[in-house]
C-alpha positions in Angstrom: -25.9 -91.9 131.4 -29.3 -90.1 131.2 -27.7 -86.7 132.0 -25.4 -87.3 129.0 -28.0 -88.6 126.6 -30.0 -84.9 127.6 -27.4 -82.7 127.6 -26.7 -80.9 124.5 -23.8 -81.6 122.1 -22.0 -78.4 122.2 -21.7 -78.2 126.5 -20.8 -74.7 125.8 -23.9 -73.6 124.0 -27.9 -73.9 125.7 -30.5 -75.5 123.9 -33.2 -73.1 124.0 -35.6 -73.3 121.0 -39.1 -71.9 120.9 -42.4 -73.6 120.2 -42.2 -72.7 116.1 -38.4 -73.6 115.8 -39.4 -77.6 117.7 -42.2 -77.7 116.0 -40.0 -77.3 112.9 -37.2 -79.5 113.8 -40.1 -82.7 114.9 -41.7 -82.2 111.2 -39.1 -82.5 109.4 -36.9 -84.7 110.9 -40.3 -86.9 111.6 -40.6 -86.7 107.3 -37.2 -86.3 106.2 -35.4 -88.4 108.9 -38.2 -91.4 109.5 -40.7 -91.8 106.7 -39.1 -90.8 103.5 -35.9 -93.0 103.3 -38.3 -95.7 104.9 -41.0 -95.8 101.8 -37.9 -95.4 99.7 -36.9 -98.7 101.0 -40.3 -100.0 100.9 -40.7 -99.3 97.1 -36.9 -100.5 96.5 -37.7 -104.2 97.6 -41.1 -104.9 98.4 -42.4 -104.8 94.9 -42.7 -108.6 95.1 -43.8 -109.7 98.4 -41.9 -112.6 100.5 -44.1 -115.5 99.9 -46.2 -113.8 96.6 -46.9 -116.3 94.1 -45.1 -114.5 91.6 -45.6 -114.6 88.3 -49.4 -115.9 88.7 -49.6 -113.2 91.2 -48.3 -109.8 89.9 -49.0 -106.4 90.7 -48.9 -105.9 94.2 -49.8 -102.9 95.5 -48.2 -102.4 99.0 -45.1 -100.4 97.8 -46.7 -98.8 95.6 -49.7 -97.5 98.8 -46.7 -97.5 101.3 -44.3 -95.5 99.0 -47.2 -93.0 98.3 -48.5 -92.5 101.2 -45.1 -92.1 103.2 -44.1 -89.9 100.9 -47.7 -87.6 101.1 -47.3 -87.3 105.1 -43.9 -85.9 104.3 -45.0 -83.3 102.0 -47.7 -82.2 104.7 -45.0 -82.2 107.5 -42.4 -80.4 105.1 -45.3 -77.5 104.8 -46.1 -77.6 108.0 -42.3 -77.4 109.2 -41.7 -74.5 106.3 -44.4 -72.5 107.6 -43.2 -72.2 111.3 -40.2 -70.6 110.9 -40.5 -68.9 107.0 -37.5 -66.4 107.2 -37.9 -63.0 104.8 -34.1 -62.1 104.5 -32.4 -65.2 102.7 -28.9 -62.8 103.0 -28.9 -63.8 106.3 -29.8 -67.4 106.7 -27.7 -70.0 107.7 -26.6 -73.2 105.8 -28.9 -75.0 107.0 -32.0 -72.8 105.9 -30.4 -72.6 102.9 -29.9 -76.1 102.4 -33.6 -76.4 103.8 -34.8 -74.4 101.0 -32.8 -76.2 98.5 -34.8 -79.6 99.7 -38.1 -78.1 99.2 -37.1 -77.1 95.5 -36.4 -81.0 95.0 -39.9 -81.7 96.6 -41.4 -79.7 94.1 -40.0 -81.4 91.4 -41.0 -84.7 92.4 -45.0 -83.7 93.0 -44.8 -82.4 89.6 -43.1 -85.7 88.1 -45.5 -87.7 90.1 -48.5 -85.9 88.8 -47.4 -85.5 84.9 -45.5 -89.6 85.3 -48.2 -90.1 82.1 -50.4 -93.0 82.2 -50.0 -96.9 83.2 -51.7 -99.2 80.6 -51.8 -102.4 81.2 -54.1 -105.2 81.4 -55.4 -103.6 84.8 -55.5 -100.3 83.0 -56.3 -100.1 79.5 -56.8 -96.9 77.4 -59.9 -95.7 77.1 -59.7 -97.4 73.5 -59.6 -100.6 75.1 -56.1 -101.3 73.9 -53.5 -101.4 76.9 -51.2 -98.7 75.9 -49.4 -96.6 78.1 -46.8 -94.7 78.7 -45.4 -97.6 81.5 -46.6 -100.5 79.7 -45.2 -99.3 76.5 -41.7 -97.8 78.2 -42.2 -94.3 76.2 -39.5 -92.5 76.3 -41.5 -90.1 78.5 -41.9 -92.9 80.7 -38.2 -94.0 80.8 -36.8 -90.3 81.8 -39.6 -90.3 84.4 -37.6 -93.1 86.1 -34.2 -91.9 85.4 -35.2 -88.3 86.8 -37.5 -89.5 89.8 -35.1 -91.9 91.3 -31.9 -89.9 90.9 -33.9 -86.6 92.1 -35.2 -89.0 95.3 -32.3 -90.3 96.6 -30.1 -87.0 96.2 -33.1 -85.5 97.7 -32.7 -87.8 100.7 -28.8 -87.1 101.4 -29.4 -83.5 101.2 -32.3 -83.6 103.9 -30.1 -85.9 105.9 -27.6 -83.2 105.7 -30.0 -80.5 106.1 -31.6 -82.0 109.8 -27.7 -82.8 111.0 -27.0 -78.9 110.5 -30.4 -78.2 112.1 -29.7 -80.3 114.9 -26.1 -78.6 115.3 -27.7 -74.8 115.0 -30.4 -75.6 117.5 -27.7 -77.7 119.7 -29.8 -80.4 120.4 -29.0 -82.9 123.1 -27.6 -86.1 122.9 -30.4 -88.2 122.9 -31.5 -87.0 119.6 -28.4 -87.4 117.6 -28.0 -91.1 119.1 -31.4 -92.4 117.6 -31.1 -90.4 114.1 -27.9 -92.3 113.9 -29.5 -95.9 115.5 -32.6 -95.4 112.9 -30.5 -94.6 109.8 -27.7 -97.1 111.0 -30.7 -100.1 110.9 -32.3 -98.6 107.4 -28.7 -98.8 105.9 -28.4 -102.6 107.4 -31.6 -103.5 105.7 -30.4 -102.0 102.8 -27.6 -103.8 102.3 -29.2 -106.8 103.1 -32.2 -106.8 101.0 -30.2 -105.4 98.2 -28.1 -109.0 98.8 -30.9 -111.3 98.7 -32.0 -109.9 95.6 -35.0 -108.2 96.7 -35.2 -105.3 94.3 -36.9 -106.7 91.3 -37.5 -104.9 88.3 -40.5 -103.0 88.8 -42.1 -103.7 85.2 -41.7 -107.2 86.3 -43.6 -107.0 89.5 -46.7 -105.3 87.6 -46.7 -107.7 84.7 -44.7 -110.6 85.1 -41.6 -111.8 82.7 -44.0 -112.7 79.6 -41.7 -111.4 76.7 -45.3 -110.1 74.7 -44.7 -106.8 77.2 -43.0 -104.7 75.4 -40.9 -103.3 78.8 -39.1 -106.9 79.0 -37.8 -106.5 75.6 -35.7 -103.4 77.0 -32.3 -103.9 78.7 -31.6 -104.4 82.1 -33.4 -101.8 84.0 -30.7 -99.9 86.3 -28.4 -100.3 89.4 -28.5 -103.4 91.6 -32.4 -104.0 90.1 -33.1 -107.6 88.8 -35.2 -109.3 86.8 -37.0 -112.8 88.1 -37.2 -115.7 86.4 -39.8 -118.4 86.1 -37.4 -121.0 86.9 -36.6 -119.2 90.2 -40.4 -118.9 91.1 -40.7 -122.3 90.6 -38.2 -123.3 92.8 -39.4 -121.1 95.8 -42.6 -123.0 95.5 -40.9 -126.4 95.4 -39.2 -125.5 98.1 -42.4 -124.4 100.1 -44.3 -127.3 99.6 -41.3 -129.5 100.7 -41.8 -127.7 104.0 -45.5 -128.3 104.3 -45.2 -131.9 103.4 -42.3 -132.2 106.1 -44.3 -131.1 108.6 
């Protein structure tokens, strides 16, 4: 079993890489293959916590930290990995480089959506008028293609660097071992997946920041996109019916 698992894929090909090349291929595939699609799912259904008292407690910030962060370590590991092996003749690359280079063009369009997203509002972040307009609390239409572009740009972004460390793993012929817990890792984040997205878990993300008051003007918009939900006070109430009828049971 362990000489399988370190043997490479392709028996009739080495696996020889040099220090830049692994250095490469544990970047990325530490970024692209570990933390992004994790604080993708983080931000997907951990906008309201398990066990948040929601809507007297709104705006929790975990996703929001998690999904930011995650996603900063991968743009430092992405640079790191790009400037190990930089190639000069793109003629000659293979699909994989190309693809690579394809994933860092997405990159940059998401750092430049994240920085010019436009501003929150809110009651924790009014104007510097005072008022709470914003382009999120308001839904401006800069606001709403934000969304539409960030999300759709992320999660094409993720398949294609999925695709992209698969190829790398092939070119470099990397043992057994390797392939086995990509597949393992992605195989539980797809399980979770499907099971938060069951229960429910991914709540509207206007919600989460500002409850289901109909005075926000986001909650007067339709429903907010695929498999997302809005709560319902009637719901919270029940979850804390049913909480304290545990407590008093025991």
């Amino acid at each position: 079993m362990w000489e399988w698992l370190l043997s490479p894929m392709d028996a009739t090909r080495a696996h020889e890489v040099g220090f830049a090349v692994s250095w490469h291929a544990r970047s990325m595939v530490l970024g692209w293959g570990v933390l992004a699609p994790l604080a993708i799912l983080i931000a997907r259904f951990f906008k309201v916590l398990p066990g948040q008292d929601w809507p007297r407690e709104v705006d929790s910030l975990v996703w929001w930290r998690s999904h930011w962060i995650g996603q900063t370590l991968v743009l430092g590991l992405t640079t790191i990995g790009f400037v190990l092996v930089m190639p000069t003749n793109f003629d000659q690359m293979s699909l994989h480089n190309k693809l690579g280079y394809g994933v860092l063009a997405l990159l940059v369009v998401q750092v430049l959506l994240g920085l010019f997203r436009g501003s929150k509002g809110g009651p924790t972040d009014p104007a510097s008028d005072g008022s709470w307009h914003g382009h999120h609390y308001d839904m401006t239409p800069w606001r709403l293609m934000f969304e539409v572009v960030h999300k759709s740009v992320g999660y094409a972004l993720l398949i294609l660097a999925m695709i992209t460390i698969l190829l790398g793993l092939w070119k470099a012929n990397g043992p057994n071992w390797m392939w086995l817990s990509l597949i393992l890792w992605w195989g539980m984040l797809i399980s979770a997946f499907a099971i938060l997205q069951k229960r429910g878990m991914a709540i509207d993300t206007y919600q989460a920041i500002w409850g289901d008051d109909p005075s926000h003007p986001g909650n007067a918009r339709p429903h907010p996109g695929w498999g997302v939900r809005r709560k319902t006070r009637k719901e919270s109430k029940d979850v804390r019916s049913s909480r304290r009828d545990r407590v008093r049971s025991h």
